[in-house]
CHARMM internal coordinates of N, CA and C (Angstrom, degrees):
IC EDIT
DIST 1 N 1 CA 1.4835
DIST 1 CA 1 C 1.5356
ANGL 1 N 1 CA 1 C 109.63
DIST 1 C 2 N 1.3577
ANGL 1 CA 1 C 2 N 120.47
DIHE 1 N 1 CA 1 C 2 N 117.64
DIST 2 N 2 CA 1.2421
ANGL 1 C 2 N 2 CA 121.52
DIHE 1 CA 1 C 2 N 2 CA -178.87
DIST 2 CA 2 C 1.9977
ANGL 2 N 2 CA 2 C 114.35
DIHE 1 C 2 N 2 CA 2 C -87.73
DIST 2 C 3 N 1.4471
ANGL 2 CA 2 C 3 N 96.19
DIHE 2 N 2 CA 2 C 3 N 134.71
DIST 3 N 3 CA 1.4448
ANGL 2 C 3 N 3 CA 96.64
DIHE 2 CA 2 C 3 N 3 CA 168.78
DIST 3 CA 3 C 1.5681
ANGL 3 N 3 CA 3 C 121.97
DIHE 2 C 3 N 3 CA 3 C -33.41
DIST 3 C 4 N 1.5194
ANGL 3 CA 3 C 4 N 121.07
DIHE 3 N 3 CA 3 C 4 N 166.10
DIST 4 N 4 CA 1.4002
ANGL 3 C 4 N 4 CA 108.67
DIHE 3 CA 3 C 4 N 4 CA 171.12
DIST 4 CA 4 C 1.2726
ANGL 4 N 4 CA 4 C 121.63
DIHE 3 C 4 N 4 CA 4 C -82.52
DIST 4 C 5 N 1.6994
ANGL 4 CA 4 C 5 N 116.18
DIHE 4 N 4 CA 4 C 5 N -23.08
DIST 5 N 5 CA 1.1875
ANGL 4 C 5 N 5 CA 142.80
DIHE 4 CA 4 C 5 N 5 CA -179.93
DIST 5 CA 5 C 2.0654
ANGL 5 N 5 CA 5 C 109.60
DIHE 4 C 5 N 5 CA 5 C -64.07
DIST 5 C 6 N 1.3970
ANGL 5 CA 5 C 6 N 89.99
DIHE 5 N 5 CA 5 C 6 N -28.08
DIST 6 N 6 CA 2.1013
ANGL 5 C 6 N 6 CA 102.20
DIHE 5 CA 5 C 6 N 6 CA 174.16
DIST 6 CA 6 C 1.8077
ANGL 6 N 6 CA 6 C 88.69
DIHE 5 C 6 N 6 CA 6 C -69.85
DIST 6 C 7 N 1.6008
ANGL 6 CA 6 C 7 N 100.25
DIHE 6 N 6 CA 6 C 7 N -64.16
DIST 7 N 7 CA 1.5945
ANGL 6 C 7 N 7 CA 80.72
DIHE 6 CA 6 C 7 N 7 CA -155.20
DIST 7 CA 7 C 1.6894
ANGL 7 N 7 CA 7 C 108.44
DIHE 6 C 7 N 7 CA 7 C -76.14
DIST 7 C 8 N 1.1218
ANGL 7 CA 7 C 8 N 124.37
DIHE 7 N 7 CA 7 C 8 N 3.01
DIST 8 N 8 CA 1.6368
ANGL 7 C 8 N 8 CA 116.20
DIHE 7 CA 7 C 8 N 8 CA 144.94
DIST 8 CA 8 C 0.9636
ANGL 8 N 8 CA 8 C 117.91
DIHE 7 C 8 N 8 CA 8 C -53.98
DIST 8 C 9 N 1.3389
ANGL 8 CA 8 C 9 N 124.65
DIHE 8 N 8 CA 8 C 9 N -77.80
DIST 9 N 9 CA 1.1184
ANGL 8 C 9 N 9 CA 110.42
DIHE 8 CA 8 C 9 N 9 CA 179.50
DIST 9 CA 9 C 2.1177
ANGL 9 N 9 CA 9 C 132.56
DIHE 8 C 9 N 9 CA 9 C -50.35
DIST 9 C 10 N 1.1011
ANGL 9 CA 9 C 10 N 95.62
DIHE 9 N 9 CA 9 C 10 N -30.25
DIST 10 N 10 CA 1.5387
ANGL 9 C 10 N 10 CA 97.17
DIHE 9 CA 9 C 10 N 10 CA 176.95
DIST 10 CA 10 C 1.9377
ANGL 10 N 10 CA 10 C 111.84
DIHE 9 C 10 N 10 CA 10 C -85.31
DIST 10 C 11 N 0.9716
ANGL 10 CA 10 C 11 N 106.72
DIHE 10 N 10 CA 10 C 11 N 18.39
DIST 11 N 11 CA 1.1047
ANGL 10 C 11 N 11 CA 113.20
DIHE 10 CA 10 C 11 N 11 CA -176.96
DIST 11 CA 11 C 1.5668
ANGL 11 N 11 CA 11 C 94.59
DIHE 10 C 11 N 11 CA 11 C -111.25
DIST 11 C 12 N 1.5975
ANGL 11 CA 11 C 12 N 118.66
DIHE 11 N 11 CA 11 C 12 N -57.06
DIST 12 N 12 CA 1.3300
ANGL 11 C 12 N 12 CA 122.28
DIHE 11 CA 11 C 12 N 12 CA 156.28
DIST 12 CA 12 C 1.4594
ANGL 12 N 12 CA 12 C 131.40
DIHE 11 C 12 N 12 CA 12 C -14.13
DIST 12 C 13 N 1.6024
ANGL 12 CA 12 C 13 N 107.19
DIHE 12 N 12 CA 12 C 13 N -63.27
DIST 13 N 13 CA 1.2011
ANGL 12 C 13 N 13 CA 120.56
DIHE 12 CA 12 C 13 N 13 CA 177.82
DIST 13 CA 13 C 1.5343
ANGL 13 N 13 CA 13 C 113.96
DIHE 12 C 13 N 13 CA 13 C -95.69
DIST 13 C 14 N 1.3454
ANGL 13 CA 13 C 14 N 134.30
DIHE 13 N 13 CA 13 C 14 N 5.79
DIST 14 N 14 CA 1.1831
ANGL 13 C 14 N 14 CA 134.22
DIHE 13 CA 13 C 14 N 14 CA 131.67
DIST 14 CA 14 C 1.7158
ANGL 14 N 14 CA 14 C 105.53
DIHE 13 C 14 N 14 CA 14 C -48.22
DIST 14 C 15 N 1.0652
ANGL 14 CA 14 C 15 N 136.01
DIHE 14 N 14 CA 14 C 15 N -75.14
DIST 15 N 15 CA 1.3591
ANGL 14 C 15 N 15 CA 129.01
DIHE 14 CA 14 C 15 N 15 CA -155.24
DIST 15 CA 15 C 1.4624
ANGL 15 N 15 CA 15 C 105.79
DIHE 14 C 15 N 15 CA 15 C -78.55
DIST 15 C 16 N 1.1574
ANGL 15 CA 15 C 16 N 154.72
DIHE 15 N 15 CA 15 C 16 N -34.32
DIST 16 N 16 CA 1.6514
ANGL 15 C 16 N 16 CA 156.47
DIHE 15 CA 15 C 16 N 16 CA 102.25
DIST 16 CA 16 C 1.4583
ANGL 16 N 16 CA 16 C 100.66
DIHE 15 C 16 N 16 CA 16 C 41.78
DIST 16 C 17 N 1.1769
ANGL 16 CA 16 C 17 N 101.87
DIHE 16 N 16 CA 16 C 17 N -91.26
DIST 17 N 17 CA 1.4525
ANGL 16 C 17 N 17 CA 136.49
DIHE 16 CA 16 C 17 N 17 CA 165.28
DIST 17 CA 17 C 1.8052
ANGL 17 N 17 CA 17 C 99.81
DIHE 16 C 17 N 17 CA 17 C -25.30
DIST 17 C 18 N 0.6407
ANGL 17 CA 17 C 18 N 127.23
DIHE 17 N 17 CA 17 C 18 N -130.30
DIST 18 N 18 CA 1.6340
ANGL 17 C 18 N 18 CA 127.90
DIHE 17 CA 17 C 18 N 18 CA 136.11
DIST 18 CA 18 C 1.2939
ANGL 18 N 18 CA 18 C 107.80
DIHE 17 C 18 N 18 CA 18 C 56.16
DIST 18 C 19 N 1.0744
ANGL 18 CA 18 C 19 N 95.14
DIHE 18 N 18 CA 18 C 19 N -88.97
DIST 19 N 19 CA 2.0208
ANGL 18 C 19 N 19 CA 118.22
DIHE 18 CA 18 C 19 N 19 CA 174.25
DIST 19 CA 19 C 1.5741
ANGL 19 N 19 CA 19 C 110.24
DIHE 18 C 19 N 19 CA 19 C -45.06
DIST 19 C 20 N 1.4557
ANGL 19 CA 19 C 20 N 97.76
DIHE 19 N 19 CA 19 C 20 N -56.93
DIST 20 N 20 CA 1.6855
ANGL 19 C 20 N 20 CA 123.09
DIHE 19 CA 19 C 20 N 20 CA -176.56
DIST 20 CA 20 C 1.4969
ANGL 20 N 20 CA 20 C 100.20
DIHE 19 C 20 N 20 CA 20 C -23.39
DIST 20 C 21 N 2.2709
ANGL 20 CA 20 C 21 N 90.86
DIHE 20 N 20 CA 20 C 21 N -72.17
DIST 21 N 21 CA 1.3016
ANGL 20 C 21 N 21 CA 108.98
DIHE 20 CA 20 C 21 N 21 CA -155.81
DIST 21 CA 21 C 1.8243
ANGL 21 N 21 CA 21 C 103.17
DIHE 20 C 21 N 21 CA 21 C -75.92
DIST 21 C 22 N 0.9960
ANGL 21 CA 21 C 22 N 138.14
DIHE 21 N 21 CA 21 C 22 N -16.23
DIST 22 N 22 CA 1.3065
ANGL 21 C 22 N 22 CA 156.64
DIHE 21 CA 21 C 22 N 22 CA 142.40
DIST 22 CA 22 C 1.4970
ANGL 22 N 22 CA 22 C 105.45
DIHE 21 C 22 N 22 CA 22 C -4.05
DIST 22 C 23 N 1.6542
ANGL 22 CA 22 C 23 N 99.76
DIHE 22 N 22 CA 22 C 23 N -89.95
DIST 23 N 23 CA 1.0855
ANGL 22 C 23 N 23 CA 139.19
DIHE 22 CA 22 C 23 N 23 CA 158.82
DIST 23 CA 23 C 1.2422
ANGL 23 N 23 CA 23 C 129.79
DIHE 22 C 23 N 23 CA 23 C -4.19
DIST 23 C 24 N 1.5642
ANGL 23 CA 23 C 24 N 115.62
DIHE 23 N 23 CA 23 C 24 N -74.88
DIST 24 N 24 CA 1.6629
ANGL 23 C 24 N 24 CA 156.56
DIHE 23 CA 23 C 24 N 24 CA -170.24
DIST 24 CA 24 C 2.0122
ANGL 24 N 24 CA 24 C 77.32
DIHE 23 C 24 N 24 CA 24 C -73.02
DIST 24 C 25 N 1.2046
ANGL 24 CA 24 C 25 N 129.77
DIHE 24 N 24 CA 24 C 25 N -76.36
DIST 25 N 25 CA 1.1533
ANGL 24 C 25 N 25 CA 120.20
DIHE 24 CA 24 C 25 N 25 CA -179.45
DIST 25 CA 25 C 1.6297
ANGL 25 N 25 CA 25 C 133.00
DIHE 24 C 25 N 25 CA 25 C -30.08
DIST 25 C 26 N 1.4301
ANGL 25 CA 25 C 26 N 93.07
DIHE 25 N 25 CA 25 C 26 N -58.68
DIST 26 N 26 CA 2.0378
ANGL 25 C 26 N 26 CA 97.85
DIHE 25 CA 25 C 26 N 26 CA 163.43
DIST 26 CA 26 C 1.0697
ANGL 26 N 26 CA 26 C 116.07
DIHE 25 C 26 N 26 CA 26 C -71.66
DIST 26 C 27 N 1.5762
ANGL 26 CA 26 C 27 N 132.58
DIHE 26 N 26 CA 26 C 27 N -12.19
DIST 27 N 27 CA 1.4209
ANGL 26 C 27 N 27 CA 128.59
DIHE 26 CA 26 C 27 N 27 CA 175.01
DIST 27 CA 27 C 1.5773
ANGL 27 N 27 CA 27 C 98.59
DIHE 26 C 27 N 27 CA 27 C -75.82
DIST 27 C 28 N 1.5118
ANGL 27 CA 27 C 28 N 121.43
DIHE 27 N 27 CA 27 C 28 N -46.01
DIST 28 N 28 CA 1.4423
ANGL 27 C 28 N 28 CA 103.48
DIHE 27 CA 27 C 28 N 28 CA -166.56
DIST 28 CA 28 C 1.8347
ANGL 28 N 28 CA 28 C 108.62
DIHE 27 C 28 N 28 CA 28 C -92.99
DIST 28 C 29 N 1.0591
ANGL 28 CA 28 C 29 N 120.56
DIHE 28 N 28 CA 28 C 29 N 13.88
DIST 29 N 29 CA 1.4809
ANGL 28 C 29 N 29 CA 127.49
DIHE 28 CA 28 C 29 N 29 CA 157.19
DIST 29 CA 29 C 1.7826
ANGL 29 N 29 CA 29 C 104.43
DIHE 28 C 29 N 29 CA 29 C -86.82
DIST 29 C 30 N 1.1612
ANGL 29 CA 29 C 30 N 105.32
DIHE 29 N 29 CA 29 C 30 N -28.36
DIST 30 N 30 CA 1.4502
ANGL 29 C 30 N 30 CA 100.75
DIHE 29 CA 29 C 30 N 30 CA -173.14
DIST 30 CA 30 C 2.0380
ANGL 30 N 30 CA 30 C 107.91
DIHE 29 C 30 N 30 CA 30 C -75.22
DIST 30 C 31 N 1.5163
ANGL 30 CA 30 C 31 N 90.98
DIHE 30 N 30 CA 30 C 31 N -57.25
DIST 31 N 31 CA 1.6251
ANGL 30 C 31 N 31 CA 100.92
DIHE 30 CA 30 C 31 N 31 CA 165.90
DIST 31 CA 31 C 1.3360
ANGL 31 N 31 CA 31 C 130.57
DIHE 30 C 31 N 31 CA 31 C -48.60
DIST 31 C 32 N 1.7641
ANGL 31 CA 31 C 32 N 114.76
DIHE 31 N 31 CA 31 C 32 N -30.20
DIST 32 N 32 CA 1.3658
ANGL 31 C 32 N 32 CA 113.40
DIHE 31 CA 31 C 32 N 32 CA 172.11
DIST 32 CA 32 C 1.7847
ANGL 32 N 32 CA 32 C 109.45
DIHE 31 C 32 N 32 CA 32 C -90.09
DIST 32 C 33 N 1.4311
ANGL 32 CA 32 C 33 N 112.96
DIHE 32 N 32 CA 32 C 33 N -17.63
DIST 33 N 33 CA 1.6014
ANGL 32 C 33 N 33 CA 106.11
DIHE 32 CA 32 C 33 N 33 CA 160.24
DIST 33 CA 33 C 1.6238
ANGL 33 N 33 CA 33 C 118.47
DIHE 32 C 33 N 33 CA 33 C -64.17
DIST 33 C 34 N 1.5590
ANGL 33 CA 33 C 34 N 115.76
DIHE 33 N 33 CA 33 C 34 N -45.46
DIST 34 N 34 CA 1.5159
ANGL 33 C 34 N 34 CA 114.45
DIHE 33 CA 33 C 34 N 34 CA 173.97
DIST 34 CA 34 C 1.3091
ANGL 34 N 34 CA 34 C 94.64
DIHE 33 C 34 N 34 CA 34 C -52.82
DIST 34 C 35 N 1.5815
ANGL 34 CA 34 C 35 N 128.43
DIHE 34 N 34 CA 34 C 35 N -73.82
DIST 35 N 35 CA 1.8537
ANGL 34 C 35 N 35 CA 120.69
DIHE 34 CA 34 C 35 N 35 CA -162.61
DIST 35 CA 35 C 1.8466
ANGL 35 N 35 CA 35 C 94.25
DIHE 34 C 35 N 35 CA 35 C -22.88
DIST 35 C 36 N 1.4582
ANGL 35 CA 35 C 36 N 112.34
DIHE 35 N 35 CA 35 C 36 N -76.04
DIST 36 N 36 CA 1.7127
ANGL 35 C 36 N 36 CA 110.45
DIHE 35 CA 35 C 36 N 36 CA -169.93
DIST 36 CA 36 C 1.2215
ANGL 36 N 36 CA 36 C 93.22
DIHE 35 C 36 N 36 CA 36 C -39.14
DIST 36 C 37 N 1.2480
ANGL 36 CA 36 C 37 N 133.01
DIHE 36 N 36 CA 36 C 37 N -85.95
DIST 37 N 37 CA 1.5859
ANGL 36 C 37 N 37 CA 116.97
DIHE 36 CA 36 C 37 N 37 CA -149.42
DIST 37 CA 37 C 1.5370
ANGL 37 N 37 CA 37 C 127.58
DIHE 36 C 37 N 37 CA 37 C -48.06
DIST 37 C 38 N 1.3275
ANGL 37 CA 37 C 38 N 90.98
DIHE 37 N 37 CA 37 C 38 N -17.19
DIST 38 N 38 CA 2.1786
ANGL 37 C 38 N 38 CA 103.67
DIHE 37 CA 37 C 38 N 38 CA -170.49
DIST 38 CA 38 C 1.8724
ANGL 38 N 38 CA 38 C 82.29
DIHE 37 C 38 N 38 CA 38 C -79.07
DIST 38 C 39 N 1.1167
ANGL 38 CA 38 C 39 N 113.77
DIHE 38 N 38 CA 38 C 39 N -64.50
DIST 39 N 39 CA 1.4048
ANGL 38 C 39 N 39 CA 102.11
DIHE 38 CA 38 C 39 N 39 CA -172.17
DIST 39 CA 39 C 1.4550
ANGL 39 N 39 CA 39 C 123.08
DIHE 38 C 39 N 39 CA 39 C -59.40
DIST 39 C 40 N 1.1185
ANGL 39 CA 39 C 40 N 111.09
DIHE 39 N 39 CA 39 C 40 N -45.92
DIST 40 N 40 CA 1.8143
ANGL 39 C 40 N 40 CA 104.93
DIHE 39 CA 39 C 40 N 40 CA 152.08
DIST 40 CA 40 C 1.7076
ANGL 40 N 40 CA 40 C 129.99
DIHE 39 C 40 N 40 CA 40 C -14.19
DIST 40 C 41 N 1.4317
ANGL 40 CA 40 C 41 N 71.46
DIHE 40 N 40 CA 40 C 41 N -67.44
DIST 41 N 41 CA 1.6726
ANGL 40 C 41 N 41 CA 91.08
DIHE 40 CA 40 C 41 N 41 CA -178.40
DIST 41 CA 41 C 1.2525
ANGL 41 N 41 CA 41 C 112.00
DIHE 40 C 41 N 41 CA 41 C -62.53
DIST 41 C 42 N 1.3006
ANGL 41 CA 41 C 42 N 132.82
DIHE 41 N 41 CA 41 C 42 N -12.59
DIST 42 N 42 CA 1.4599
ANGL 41 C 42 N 42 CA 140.22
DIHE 41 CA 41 C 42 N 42 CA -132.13
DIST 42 CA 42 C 1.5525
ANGL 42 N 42 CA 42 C 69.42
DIHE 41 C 42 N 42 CA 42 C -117.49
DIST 42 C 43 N 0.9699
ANGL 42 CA 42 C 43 N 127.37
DIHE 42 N 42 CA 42 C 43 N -96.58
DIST 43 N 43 CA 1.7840
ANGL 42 C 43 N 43 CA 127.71
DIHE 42 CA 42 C 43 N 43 CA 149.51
DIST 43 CA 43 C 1.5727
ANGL 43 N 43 CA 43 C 112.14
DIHE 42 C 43 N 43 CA 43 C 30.94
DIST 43 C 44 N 1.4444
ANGL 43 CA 43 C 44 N 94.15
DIHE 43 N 43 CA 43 C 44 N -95.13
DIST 44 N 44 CA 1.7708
ANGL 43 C 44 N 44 CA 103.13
DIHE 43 CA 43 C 44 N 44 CA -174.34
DIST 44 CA 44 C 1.6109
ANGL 44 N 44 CA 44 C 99.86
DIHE 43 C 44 N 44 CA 44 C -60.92
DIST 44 C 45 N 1.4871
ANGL 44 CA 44 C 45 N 129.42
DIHE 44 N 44 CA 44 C 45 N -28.18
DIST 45 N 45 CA 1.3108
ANGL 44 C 45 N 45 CA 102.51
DIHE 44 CA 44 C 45 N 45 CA -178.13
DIST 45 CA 45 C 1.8784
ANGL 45 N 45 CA 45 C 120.96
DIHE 44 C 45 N 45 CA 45 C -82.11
DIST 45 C 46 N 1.0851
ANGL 45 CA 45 C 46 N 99.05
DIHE 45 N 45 CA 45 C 46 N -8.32
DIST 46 N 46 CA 1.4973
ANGL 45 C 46 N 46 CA 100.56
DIHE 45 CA 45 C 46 N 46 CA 177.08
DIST 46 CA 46 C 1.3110
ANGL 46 N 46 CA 46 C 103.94
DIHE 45 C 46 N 46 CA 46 C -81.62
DIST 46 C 47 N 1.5372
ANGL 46 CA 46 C 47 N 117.77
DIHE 46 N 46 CA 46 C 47 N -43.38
DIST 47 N 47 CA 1.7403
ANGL 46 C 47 N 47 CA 114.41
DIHE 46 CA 46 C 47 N 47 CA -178.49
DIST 47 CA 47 C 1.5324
ANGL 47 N 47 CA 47 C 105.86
DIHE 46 C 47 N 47 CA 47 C -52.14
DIST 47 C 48 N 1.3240
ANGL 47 CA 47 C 48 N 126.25
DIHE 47 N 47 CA 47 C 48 N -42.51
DIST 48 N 48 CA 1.5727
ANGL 47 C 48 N 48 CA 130.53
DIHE 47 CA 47 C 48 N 48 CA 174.74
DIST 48 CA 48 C 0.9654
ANGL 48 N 48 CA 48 C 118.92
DIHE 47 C 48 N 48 CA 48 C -50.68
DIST 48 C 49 N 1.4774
ANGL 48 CA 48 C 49 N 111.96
DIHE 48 N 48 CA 48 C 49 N -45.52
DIST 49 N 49 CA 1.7616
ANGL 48 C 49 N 49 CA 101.38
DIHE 48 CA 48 C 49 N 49 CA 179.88
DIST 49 CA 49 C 1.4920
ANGL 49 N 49 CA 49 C 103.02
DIHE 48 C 49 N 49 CA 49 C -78.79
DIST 49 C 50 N 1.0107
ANGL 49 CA 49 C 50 N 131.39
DIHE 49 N 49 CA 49 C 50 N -16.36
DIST 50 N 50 CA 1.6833
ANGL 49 C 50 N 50 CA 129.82
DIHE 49 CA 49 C 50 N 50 CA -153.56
DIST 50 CA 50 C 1.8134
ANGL 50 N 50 CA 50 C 79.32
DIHE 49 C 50 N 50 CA 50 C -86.37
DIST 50 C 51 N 1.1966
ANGL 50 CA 50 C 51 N 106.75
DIHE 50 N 50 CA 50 C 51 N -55.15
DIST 51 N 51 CA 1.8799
ANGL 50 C 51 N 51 CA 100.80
DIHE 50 CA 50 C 51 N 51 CA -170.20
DIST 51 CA 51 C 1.7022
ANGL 51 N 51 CA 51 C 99.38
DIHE 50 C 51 N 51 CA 51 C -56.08
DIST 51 C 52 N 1.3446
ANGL 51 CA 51 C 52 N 107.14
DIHE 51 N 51 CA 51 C 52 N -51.33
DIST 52 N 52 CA 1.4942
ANGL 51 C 52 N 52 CA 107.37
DIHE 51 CA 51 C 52 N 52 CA -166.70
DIST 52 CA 52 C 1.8571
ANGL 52 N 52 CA 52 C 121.30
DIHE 51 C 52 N 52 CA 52 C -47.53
DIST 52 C 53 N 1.3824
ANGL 52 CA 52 C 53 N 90.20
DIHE 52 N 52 CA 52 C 53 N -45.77
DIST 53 N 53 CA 1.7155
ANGL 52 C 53 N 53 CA 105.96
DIHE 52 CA 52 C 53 N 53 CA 164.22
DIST 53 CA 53 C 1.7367
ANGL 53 N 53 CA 53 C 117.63
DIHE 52 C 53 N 53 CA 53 C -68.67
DIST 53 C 54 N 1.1706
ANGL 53 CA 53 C 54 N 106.00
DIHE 53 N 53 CA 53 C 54 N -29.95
DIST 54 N 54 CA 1.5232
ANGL 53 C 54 N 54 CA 105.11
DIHE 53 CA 53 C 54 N 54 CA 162.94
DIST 54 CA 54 C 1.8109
ANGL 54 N 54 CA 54 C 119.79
DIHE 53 C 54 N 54 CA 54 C -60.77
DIST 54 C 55 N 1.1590
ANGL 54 CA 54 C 55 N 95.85
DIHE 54 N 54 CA 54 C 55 N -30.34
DIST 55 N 55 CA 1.4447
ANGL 54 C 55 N 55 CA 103.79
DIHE 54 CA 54 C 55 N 55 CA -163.75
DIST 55 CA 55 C 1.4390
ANGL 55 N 55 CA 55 C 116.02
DIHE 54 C 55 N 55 CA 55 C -86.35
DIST 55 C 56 N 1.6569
ANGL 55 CA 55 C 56 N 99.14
DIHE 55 N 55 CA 55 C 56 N -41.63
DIST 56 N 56 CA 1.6250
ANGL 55 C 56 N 56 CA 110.57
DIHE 55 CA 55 C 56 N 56 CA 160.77
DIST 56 CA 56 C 1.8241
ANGL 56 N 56 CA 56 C 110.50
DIHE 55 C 56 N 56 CA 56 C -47.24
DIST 56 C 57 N 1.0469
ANGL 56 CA 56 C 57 N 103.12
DIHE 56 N 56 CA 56 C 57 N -52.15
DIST 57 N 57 CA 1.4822
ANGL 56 C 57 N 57 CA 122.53
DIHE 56 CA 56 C 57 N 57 CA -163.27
DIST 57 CA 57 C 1.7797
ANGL 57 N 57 CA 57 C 87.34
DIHE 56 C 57 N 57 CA 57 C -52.02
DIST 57 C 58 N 1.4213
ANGL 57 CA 57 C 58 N 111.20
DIHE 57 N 57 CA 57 C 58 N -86.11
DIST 58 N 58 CA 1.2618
ANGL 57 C 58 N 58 CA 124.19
DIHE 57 CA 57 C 58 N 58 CA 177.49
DIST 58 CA 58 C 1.8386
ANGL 58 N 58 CA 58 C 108.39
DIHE 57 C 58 N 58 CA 58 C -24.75
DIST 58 C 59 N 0.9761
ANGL 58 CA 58 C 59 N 110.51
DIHE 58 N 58 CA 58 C 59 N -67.60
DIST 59 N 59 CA 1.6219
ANGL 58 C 59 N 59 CA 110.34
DIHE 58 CA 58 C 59 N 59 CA 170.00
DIST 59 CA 59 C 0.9563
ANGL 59 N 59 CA 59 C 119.99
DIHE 58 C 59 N 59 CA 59 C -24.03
DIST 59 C 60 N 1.4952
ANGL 59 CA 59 C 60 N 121.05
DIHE 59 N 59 CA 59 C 60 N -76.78
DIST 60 N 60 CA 1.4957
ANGL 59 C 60 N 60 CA 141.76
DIHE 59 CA 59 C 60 N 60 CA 172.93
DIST 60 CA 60 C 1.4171
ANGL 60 N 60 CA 60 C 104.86
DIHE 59 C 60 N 60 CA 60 C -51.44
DIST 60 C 61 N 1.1212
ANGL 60 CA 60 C 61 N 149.54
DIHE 60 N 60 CA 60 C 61 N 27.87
DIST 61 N 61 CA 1.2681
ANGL 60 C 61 N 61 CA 117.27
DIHE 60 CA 60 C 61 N 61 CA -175.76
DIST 61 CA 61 C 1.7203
ANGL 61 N 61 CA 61 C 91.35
DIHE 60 C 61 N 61 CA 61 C -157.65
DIST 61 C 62 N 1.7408
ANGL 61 CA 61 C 62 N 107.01
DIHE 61 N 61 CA 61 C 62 N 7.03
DIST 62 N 62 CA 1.2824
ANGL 61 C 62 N 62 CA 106.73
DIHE 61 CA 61 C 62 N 62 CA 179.80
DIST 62 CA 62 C 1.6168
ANGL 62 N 62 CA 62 C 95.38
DIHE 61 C 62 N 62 CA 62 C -123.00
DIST 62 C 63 N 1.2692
ANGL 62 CA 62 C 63 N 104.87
DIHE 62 N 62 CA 62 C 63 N -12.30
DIST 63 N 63 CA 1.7752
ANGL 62 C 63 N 63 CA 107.04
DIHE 62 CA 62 C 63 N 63 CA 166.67
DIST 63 CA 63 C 1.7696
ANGL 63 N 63 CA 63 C 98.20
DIHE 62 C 63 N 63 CA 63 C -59.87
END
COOR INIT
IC SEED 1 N 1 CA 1 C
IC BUILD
């Protein structure tokens, strides 16, 4: 027969647990939203240089 104070506490760490695994879940929805955004970005930064080298180009060729 366990104290009442055991199943407080194990009732405690039932929901702990819970939260934890909760938790660990929105962290890796959160981490696979950053992956999209890093590659995004990865995206707009190549279009930048591609304009930026366009623009050099254009420069130079109106000197």
């Amino acid at each position: 027969q366990e104290s009442p104070h055991e199943h407080q506490q194990s009732l405690l760490l039932t929901r702990i647990i819970t939260n934890v695994e909760k938790l660990n879940e929105a962290i890796m929805v959160l981490n696979k939203s950053l992956q999209e955004i890093n590659i995004q970005n990865m995206n707009v930064e190549l279009v930048a240089q591609m304009f930026k080298n366009y623009q050099s180009n254009v420069l130079f060729h109106l000197e």
